[in-house]
C-alpha positions, -999 to +999 in steps of 0.1 A: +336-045+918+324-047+884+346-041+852+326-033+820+339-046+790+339-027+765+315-040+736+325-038+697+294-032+678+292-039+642+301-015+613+271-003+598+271-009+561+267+020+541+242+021+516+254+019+481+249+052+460+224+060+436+227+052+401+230+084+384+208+086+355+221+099+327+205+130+311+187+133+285+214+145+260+239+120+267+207+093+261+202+107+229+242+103+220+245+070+228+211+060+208+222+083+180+258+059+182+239+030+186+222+035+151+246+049+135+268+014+143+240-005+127+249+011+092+276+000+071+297+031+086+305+028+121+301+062+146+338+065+142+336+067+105+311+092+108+334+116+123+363+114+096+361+144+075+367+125+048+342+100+047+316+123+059+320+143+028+317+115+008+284+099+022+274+132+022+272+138-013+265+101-023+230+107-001+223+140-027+235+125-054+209+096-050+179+115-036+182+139-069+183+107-090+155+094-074+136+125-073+144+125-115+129+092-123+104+095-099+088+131-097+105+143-135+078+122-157+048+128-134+056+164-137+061+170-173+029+149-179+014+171-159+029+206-180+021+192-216-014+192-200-019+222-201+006+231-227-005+235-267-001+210-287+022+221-310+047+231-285+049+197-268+054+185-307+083+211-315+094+218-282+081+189-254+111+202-230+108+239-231+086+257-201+058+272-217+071+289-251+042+305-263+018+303-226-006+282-216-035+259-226-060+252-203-085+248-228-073+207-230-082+199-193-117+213-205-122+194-236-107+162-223-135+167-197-161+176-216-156+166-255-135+133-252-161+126-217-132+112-195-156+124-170-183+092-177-152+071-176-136+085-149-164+081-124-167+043-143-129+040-132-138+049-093-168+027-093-144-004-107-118+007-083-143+012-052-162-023-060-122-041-067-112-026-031-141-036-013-147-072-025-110-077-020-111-062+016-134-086+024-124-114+012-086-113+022-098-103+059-124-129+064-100-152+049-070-144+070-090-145+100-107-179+092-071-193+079-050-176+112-071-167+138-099-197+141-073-225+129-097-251+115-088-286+111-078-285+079-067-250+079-031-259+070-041-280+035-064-250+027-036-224+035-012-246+010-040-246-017-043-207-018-007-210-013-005-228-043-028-207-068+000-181-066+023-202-088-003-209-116-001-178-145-031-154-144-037-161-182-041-193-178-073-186-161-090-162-189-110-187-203-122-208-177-125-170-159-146-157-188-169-183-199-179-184-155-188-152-164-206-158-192-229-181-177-222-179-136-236-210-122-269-201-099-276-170-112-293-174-145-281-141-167-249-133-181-224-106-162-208-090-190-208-054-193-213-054-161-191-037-130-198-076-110-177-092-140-150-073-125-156-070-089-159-107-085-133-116-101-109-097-080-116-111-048-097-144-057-064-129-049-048-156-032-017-129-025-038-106-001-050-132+016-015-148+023-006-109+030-036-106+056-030-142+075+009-135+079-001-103+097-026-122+117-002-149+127+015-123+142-008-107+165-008-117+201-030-149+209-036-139+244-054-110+232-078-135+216-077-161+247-088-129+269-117-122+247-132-155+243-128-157+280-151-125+283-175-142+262-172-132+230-178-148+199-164-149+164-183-123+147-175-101+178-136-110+180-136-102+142-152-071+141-141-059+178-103-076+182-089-082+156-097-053+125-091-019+149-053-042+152-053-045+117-050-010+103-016-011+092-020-043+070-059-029+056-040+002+045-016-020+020-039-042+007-061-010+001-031+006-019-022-025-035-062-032-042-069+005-061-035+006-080-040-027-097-077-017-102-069+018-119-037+002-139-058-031-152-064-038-186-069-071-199-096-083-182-119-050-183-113-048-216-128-086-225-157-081-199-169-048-204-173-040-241-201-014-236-187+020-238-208+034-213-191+012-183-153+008-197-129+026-174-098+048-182-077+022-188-095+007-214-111+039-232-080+058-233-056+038-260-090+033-278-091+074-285-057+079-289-054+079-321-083+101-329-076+128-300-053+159-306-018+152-286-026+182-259-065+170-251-049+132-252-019+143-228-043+162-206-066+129-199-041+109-194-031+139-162-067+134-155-062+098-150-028+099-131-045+124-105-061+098-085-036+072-076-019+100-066-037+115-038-045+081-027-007+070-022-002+105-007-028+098+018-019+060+028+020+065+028+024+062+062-001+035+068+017+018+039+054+023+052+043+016+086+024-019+079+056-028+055+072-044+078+041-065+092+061-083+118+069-058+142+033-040+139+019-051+170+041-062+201+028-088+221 
């Protein structure tokens, strides 16, 4: 006769729960909290009356300053534009007191011919931009991306340029252009005497090779791998990654060209090629006040529209470092 014993088997171990994911609003809390405890006031602070009131009206109080010194001469520029003369003189505050005065946008135009030197403005500004494009790209990519051998001295010396004053280069500047070696004929009065000049800014191409230090290498391992050479990981890699950085040196690039002075004015003594910023003190004093206001609108306008198109591209390529994640 047989017994069976009885036989113990072992606990099965239950399986641990799920996490429960949180949903989405709760997600949104915490990351709201999380920024909020970057700032100097904490989450907590937030929700005292007290100092929510306060912050609050601070933030107003400084976005209608800023909004003043920003936005408040730009816009009455803009009104004594079109506003007669003698009411800018006797009233320049006052809205329209006796109605408009369109008539100055037409003979700044057309009698004082800010058009000619308009258009000579864009064609300085479009030659500045380009040439300085080109040159702080190719340099960045030469200095950062291809590392020669002596890429580090050569990085120093542009480094180093940025410490000498720009007017101690006028001189030695102007008489190159006077007689450029290799070509045979003065440049002055000439759109090159400014265009080639402005392509030795050693700061766009410090700008462009600190951005291109921080692109990731593998990216550029993976396409020489696949065969591809320098004029193809130029044109192919590494300027559709560089969009955010091309969009500041373009704003930086057409701003100093439209604001510059100086040197336009000792290269291009011809009146038919000077730009706005050189014609325009020259007629101020024999222009009326409303056609001389309304030019100076006319030459205002551009800069403008071109900040209001790159603004994004320039606050999103500010920060240059976190622009591409490797």
């Amino acid at each position: 006769m047989t017994t069976t014993l009885p036989t113990h088997e072992p606990p099965v171990a239950e399986a641990p729960p799920a996490p429960v994911e949180p949903s989405r609003r709760r997600r949104r809390r915490d990351r709201g909290t999380a920024e909020a405890d970057r700032g100097i006031l904490t989450g907590a602070d937030w929700r005292r009356p007290r100092v929510r009131v306060t912050a609050g009206t601070l933030h107003i109080v400084m976005l209608v300053v800023l909004l003043a010194v920003g936005l408040l001469p730009l816009l009455w520029l803009m009104k004594s534009a079109i506003t007669p003369t003698q009411d800018t003189l006797t009233n320049p505050m006052g809205l329209f007191p006796h109605g408009f005065a369109f008539s100055n946008l037409a003979k700044a135009w057309n009698d004082v011919h800010i058009g000619d030197f308009f258009f000579n403005t864009i064609a300085m500004a479009a030659g500045e931009w380009a040439v300085q494009l080109i040159v702080a790209t190719t340099g960045g990519f030469a200095l950062s991306v291809l590392r020669p051998k002596y890429g580090r001295i050569v990085s120093g010396l542009v480094l180093a340029t940025l410490f000498v004053p720009a007017v101690v280069l006028l001189v030695p500047l102007y008489l190159t252009i006077l007689h450029p070696p290799l070509i045979g004929h003065s440049l002055i009065n000439t759109f090159w005497a400014v265009w080639l000049p402005a392509g030795a800014s050693a700061f766009n191409v410090v700008l462009v090779m600190r951005f291109f230090d921080n692109l990731p290498r593998e990216v550029f391992e993976a396409a020489r791998t696949d065969g591809a050479g320098t004029f193809r990981l130029f044109f192919s890699i590494v300027l559709p990654m560089s969009k955010p950085i091309i969009g500041v040196v373009s704003v930086f690039a057409i701003n100093a060209a439209w604001a510059d002075f100086l040197w336009p004015n000792l290269v291009l003594a011809d009146i038919r090629v000077q730009p706005l910023s050189v014609r325009l003190p020259q007629i101020q004093s024999s222009t009326d006040l409303g056609v001389y206001l309304a030019a100076l609108a006319i030459a205002t306008l551009i800069p403008v529209v071109i900040f209001l198109i790159f603004q994004r591209t320039f606050l999103r390529g500010g920060g240059l470092g976190g622009a591409v994640k490797g």
